[in-house]
Structure formats: structure tokens, C-alpha cells
C-alpha positions as MATLAB code, in Angstrom:
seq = 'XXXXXXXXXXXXXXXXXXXXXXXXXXXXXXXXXXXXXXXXXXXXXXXXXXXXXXXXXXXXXXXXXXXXXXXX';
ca = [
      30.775   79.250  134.954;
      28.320   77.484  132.979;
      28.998   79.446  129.655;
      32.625   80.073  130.567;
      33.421   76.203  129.930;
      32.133   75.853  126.540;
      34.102   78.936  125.624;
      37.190   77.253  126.979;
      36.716   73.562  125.393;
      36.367   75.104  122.207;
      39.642   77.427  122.644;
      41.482   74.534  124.303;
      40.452   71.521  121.750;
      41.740   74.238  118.362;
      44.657   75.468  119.818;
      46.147   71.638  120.176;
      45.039   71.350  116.352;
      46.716   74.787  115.408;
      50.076   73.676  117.271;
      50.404   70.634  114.846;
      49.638   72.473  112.058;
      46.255   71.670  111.058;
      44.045   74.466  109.658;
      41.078   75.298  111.963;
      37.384   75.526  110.474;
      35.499   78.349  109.859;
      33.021   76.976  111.580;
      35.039   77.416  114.815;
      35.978   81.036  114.444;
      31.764   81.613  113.802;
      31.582   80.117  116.961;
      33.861   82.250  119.231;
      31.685   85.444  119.610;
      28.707   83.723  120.049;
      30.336   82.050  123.264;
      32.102   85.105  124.063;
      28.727   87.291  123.666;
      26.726   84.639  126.119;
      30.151   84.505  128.411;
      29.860   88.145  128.989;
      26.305   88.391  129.194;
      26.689   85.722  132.378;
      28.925   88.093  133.777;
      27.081   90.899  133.629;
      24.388   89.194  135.110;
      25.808   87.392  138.264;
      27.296   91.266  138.870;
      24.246   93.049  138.876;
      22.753   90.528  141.110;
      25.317   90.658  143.307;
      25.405   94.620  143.667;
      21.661   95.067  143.447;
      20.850   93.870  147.326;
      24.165   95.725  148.406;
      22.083   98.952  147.048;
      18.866   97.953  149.010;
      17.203   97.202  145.030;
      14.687   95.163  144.075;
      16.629   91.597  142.572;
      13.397   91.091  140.614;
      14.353   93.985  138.287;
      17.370   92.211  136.977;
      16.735   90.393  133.415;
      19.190   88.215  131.771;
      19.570   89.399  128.438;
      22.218   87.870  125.728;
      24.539   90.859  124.624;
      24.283   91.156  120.580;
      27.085   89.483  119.148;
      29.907   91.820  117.636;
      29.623   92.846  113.922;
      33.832   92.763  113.217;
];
């Protein structure tokens, strides 16, 4: 949840702006797969750790890692 929020503000607060017509900032699109990288990395993670003691695995062999952001 924590990164899912920021992800959501942003989406939220620029589609209000794009309804009334106002052009949206590049700035905001650079944003988007950065959140959307760290939003599925958080995912992944909270998954893993959920499934790992359900397979008897260590937990301490999970790592967070931050998925690369997408090229295109």
C-alpha cells in the first residue's frame, strides 16, 4: 500500500486537470513508470513473503529489489 498511494495521487490529481482541458507535464508522464516499477516491485515482494513460509522456506532469502523501469 505504501507505494500504491503515490501512484494513485498522481493519476487522480492529472486526470481532474486533463478533464478541463489543461495539458499535463512531461514531467508527470516521467513519473508514471517509476511509480508503477516500485508499485510492482511491492507486490512482488509482499507475495513471495507470503508464499515462502507456506513452502516451509527460509523468509530471510527474500530481498526487495526495485524492478528496472520499462524502456517504451
Amino acid at each position: 500500500m505504501i507505494s500504491f498511494w503515490p501512484l494513485m495521487i498522481l493519476v487522480i490529481r492529472n486526470r481532474f486537470a486533463a478533464m478541463r482541458g489543461r495539458k499535463i507535464s512531461k514531467s508527470v508522464f516521467d513519473q508514471l513508470p517509476i511509480f508503477l516499477a516500485h508499485a510492482g516491485s511491492r507486490l512482488d515482494f509482499a507475495l513471495w513473503r507470503e508464499a515462502y513460509p507456506r513452502l516451509c522456506w527460509n523468509l530471510r532469502a527474500i530481498s526487495f529489489e526495485i524492478f528496472p523501469t520499462p524502456e517504451s
